[in-house]
C-alpha positions in Angstrom: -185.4 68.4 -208.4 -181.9 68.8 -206.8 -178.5 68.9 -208.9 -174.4 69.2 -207.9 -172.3 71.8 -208.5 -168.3 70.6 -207.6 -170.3 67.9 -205.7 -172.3 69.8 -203.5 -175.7 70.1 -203.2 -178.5 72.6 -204.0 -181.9 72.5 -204.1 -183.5 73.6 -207.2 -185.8 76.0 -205.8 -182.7 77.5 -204.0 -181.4 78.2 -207.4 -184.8 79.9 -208.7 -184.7 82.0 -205.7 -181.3 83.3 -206.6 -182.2 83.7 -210.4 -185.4 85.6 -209.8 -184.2 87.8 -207.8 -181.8 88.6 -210.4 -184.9 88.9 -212.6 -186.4 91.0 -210.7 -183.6 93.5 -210.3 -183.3 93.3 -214.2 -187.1 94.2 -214.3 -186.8 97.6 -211.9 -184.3 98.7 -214.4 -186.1 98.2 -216.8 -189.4 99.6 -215.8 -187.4 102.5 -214.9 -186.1 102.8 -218.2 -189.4 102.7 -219.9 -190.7 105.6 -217.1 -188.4 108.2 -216.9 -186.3 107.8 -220.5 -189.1 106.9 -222.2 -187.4 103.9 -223.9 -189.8 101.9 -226.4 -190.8 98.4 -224.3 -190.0 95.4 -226.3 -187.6 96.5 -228.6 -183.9 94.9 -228.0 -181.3 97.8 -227.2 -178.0 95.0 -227.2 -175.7 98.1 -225.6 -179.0 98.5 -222.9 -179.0 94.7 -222.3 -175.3 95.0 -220.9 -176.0 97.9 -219.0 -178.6 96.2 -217.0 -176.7 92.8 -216.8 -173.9 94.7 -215.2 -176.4 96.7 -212.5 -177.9 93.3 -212.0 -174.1 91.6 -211.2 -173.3 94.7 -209.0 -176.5 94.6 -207.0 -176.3 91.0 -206.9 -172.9 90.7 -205.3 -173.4 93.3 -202.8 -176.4 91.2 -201.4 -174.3 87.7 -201.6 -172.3 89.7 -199.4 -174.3 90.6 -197.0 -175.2 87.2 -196.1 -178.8 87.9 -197.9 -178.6 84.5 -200.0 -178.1 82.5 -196.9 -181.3 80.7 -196.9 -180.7 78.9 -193.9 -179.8 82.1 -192.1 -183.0 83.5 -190.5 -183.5 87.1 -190.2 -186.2 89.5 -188.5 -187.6 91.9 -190.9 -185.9 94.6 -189.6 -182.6 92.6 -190.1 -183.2 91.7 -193.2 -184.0 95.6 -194.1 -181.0 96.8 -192.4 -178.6 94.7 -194.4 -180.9 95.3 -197.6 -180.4 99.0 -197.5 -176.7 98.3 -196.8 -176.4 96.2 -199.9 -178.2 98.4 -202.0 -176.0 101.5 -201.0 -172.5 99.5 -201.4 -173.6 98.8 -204.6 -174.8 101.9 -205.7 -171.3 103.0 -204.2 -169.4 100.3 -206.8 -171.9 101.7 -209.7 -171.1 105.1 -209.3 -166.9 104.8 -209.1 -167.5 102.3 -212.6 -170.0 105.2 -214.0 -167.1 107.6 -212.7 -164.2 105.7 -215.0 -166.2 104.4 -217.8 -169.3 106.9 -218.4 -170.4 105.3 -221.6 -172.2 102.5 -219.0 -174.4 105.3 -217.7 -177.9 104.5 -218.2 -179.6 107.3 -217.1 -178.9 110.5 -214.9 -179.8 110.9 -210.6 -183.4 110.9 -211.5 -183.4 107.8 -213.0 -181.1 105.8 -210.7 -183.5 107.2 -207.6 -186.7 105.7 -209.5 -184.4 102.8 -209.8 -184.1 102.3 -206.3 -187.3 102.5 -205.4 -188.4 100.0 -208.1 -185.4 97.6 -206.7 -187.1 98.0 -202.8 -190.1 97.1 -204.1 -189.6 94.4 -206.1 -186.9 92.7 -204.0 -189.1 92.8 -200.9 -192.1 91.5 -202.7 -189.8 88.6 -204.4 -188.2 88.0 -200.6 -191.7 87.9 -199.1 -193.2 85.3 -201.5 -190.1 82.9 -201.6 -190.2 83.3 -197.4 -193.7 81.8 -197.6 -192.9 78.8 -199.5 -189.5 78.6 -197.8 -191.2 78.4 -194.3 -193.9 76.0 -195.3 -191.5 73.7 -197.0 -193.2 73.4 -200.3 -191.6 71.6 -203.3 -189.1 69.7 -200.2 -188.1 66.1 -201.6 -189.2 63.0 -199.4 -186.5 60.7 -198.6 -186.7 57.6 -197.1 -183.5 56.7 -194.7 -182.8 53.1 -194.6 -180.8 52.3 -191.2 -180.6 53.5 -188.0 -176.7 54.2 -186.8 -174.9 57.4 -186.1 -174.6 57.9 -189.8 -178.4 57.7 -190.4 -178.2 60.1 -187.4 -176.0 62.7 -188.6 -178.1 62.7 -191.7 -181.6 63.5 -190.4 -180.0 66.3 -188.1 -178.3 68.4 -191.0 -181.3 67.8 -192.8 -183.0 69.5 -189.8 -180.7 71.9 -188.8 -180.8 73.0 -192.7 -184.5 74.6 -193.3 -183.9 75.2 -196.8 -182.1 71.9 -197.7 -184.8 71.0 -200.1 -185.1 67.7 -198.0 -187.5 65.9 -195.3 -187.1 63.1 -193.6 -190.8 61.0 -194.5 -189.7 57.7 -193.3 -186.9 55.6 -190.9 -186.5 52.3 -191.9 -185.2 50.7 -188.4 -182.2 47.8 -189.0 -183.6 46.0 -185.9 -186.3 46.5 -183.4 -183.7 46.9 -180.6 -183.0 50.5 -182.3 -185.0 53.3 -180.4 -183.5 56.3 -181.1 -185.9 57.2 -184.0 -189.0 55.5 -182.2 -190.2 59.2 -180.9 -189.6 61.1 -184.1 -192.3 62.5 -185.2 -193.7 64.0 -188.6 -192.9 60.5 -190.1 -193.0 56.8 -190.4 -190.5 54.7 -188.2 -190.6 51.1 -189.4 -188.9 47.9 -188.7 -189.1 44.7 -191.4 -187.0 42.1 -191.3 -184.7 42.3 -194.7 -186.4 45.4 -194.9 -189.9 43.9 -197.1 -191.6 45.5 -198.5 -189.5 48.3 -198.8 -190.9 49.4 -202.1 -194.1 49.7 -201.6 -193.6 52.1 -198.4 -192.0 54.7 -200.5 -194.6 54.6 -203.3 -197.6 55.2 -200.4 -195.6 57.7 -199.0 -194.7 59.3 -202.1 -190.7 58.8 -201.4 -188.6 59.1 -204.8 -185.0 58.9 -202.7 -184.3 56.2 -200.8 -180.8 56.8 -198.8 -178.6 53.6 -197.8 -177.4 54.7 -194.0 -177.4 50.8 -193.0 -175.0 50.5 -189.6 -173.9 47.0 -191.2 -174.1 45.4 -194.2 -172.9 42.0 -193.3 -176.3 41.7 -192.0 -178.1 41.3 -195.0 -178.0 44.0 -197.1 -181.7 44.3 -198.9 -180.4 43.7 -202.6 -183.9 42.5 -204.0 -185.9 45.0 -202.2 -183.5 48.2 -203.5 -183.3 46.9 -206.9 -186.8 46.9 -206.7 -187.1 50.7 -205.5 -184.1 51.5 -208.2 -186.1 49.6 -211.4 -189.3 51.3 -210.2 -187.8 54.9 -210.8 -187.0 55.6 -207.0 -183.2 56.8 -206.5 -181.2 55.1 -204.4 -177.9 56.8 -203.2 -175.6 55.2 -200.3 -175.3 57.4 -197.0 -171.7 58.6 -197.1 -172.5 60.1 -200.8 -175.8 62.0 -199.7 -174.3 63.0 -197.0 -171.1 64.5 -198.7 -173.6 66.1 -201.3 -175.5 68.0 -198.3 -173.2 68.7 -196.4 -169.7 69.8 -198.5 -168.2 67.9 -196.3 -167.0 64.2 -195.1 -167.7 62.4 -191.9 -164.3 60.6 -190.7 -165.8 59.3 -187.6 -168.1 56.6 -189.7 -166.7 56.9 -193.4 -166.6 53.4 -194.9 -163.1 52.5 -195.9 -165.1 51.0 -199.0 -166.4 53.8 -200.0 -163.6 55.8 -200.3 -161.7 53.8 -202.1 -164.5 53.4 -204.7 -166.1 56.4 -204.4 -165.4 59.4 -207.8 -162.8 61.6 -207.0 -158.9 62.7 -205.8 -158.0 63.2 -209.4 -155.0 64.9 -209.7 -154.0 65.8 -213.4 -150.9 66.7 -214.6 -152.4 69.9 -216.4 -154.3 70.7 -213.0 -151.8 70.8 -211.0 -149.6 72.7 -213.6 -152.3 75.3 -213.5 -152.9 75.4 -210.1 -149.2 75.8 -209.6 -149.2 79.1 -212.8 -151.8 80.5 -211.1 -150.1 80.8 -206.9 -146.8 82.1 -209.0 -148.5 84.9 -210.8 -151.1 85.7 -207.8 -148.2 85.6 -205.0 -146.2 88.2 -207.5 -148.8 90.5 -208.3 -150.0 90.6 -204.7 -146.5 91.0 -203.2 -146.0 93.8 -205.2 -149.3 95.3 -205.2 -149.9 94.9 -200.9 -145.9 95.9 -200.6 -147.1 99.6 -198.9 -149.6 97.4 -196.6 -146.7 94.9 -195.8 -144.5 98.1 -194.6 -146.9 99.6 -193.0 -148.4 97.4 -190.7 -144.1 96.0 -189.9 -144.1 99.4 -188.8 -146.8 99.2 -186.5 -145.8 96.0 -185.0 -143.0 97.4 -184.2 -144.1 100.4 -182.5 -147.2 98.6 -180.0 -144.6 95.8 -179.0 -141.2 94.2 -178.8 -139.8 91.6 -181.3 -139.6 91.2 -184.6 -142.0 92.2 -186.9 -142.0 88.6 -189.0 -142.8 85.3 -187.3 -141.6 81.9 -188.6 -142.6 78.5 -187.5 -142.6 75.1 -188.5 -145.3 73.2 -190.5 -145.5 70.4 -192.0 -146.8 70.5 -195.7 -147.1 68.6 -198.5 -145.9 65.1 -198.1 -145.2 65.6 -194.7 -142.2 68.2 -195.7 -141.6 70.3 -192.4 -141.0 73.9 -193.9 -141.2 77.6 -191.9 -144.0 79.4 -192.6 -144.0 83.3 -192.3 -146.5 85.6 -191.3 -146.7 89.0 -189.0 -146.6 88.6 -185.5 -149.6 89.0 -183.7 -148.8 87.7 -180.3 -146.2 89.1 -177.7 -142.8 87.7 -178.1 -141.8 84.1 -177.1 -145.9 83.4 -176.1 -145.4 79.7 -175.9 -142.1 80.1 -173.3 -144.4 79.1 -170.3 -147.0 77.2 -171.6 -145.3 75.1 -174.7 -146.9 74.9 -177.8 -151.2 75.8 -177.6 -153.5 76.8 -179.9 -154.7 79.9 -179.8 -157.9 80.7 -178.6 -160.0 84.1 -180.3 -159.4 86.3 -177.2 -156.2 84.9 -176.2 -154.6 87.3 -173.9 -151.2 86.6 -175.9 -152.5 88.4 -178.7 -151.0 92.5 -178.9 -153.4 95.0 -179.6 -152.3 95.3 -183.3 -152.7 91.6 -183.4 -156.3 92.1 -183.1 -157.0 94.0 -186.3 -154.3 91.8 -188.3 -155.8 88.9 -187.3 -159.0 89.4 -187.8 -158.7 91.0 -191.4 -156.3 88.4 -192.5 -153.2 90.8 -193.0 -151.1 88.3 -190.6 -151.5 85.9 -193.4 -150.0 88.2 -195.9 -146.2 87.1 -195.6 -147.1 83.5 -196.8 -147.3 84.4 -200.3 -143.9 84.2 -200.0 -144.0 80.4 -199.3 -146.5 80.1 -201.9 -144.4 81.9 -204.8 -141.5 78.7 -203.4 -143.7 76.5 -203.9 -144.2 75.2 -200.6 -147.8 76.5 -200.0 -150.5 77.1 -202.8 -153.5 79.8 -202.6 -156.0 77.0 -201.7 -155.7 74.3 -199.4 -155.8 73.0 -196.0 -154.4 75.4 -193.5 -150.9 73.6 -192.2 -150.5 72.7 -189.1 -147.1 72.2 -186.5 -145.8 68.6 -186.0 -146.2 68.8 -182.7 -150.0 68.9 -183.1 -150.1 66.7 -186.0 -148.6 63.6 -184.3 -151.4 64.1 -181.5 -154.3 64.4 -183.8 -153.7 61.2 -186.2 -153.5 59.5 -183.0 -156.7 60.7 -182.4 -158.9 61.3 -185.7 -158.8 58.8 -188.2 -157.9 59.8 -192.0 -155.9 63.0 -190.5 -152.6 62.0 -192.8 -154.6 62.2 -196.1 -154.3 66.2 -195.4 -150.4 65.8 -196.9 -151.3 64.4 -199.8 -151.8 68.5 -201.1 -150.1 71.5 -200.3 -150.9 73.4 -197.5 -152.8 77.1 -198.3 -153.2 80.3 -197.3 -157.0 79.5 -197.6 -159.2 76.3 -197.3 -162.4 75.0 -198.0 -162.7 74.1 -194.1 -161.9 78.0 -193.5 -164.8 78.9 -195.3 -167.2 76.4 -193.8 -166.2 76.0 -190.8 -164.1 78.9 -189.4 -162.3 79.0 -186.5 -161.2 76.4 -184.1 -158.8 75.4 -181.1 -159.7 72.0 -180.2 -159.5 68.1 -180.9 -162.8 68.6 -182.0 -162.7 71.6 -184.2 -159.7 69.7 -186.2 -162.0 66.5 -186.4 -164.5 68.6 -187.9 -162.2 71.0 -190.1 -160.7 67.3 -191.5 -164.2 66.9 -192.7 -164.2 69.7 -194.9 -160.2 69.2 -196.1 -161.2 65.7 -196.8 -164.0 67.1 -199.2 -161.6 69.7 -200.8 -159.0 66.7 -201.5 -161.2 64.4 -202.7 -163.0 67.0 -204.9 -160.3 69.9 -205.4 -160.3 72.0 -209.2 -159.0 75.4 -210.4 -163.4 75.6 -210.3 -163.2 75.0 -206.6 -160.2 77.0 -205.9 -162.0 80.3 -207.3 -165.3 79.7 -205.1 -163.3 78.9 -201.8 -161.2 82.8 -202.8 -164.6 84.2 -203.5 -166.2 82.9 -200.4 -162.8 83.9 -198.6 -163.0 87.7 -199.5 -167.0 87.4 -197.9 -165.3 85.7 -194.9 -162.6 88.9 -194.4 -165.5 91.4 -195.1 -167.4 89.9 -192.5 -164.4 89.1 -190.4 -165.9 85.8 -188.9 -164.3 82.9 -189.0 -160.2 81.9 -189.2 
């Protein structure tokens, strides 16, 4: 069975995977307790619990961030070794410097934390190896039924396949009209087509469907009311398109959201005492980090200054919150006056403009540094959808519908879309970075906020995405 967490998806099994791995981390401690210390098994050591828990957290971050609970990531054995042995040794790094300044959280001495080790291979690999089996032969995946056949029913079936481990299969199309042929060469499933859609039902029981997702292209058709109540009464879910699809995806579709939906649809709450805490929270951050990076801040003005000429700040114009043009600040990566020929472009991830320092600060995120400033005015927050200049922002809601609903929250340093999607220079890439903004608006809590910063220090480790 699936459940939500902040509205997004995740399959059950997922979850398990996650939590007994943990288990078996807990385990090789353990076991090598009992070994080499000689500790009694079954008898409850409370200060030994705590020990473990916080080798099992360690180890357990280290391999979140190495990509290693990516289930839809697919990686060669030796891949997946590589970044196993790297995970193991950051975190046996991280143990050693908390050993170093609190000693009373040793558990044992080298002897015992080398036994460990080899306990943690071994069990990790054999936990990896037996979820990878189930994983690649899709056991335990839900059958859903998709009732329509437009580019929303589309867009659905192709994250489900593009997402191996989504928990999901596509058993069944249930065609709006027999003129639709897109699905008729699917295969792996039942394509119907029934007028009103009779019989409905019954399909899903023979096919042993227990989700039945409303995709339909239009309603003013005839919407099948008898034969979905039937399927709901029965015990069959029934859940309209745009919702599954925001569930699976983190993300909205602007290009066929229903109007209807949106206006009825849970979400875009915005309490007072939310927004006061999410406004305590950017003024204490952007001070402790302004102090705390102040030798990073000098240091890299200085370096600006000596691998090219200009100023070591760069301001422009965004527009923010309630469409509110402000100037935003950060260090400048490109050569001075780089828009003077061409007029304002975005820039592209090898853009020639960029100086060689630009590179590094740009691709570690200490350009982005000098906003805090606008965030400690008030005129950015931590978390939010990345501004953007007027210039482009008249051009795109031309374009992409629903673009406007991006002022209705401040602008931040980091974004939900920055996460997800990473970078872009296009019509396109905005269209699809709207998708994700839309998500955080419609869904955005101090919750959220600290997932997106988490996932936003594995982005900067990594150094993909923008």
């Amino acid at each position: 069975m699936p459940f939500t967490v902040l509205n997004q998806y995740y399959p059950v099994r997922n979850v398990l995977f996650v939590i007994g791995e943990g288990v078996m981390i807990y385990a090789s401690v353990l076991f090598a307790d009992w070994i080499v210390l000689g500790a009694k098994p079954f008898v409850i050591d409370e200060w030994l619990v705590l020990k473990i828990f916080l080798v099992t957290f360690v180890y357990q971050t280290c391999l979140y961030y190495n990509d290693l609970y990516d289930l839809n990531t697919t990686y060669s054995f030796s891949e997946m070794g590589v970044r196993l042995l790297q995970a193991l040794g950051i975190a046996t790094i991280f143990l050693a410097g908390i050993y170093f300044i609190f000693p009373h959280t040793i558990i044992g001495g080298g002897f015992f934390f080398a036994v460990t080790l080899v306990f943690l291979m071994l069990f990790i690999i054999f936990w990896r190896f037996c979820c990878t089996l189930i994983l690649k032969r899709g056991l335990f995946n839900r059958k859903i039924i998709i009732l329509g056949s437009g580019e929303l029913a589309r867009n659905i079936m192709n994250e489900i396949n593009s997402r191996k481990n989504c928990g999901y299969i596509v058993a069944s199309i249930a065609l709006e009209s027999h003129g639709d042929t897109d699905f008729i060469k699917e295969k792996n499933m039942a394509v119907f087509c029934k007028e009103h859609h009779e019989g409905l039902c019954e399909v899903t029981k023979n096919l042993g469907i227990r989700k039945v997702v409303v995709a339909l292209r239009d309603r003013r058709a005839g919407f099948p009311t008898k034969e979905l109540l039937e399927c709901r009464i029965s015990g069959t879910d029934v859940i309209e398109g745009d919702s599954f699809y925001e569930m699976l995806t983190g993300k909205l579709s602007v290009k066929h959201l229903n109007p209807e939906w949106l206006i009825f649809s849970s979400g875009f709450r915005k309490s007072f005492i939310s927004c006061f805490m999410k406004r305590v929270t950017d003024i204490v951050l952007s001070s402790v980090m302004l102090v705390a990076l102040l030798p990073v801040i000098i240091i890299t003005a200085i370096l600006i200054k000596v691998d090219s000429k200009g100023p070591a700040l760069f301001s422009q114009e965004r527009v923010g919150e309630k469409r509110k043009i402000y100037s935003i600040h950060k260090f400048r990566s490109m050569i001075t006056d780089a828009e003077k020929e061409t007029g304002p472009k975005w820039a592209g991830e090898d853009d020639p403009r960029i100086t060689r320092v630009g590179h590094f600060i740009r691709k570690w995120r200490v350009d982005e540094i000098p906003q805090l400033w606008n965030v400690l005015k008030g005129e950015m927050s931590f978390v939010g959808p990345r501004p953007e200049r007027e210039f482009f922002v008249k051009r795109l809601e031309y374009i992409i519908p629903y673009y406007g609903a991006r002022f209705t929250a401040k602008p931040g340093i980091t974004g939900w879309a920055q996460v997800c999607y990473g970078y872009g220079a296009s019509v396109k890439d905005a269209t699809e970075k709207l998708n994700y903004d839309l998500f955080y608006i419609k869904n955005m809590s101090i919750a959220m906020d600290m997932v997106i910063v988490l996932r936003t220090v594995k982005t900067v480790i990594s150094g993909i995405g923008r």
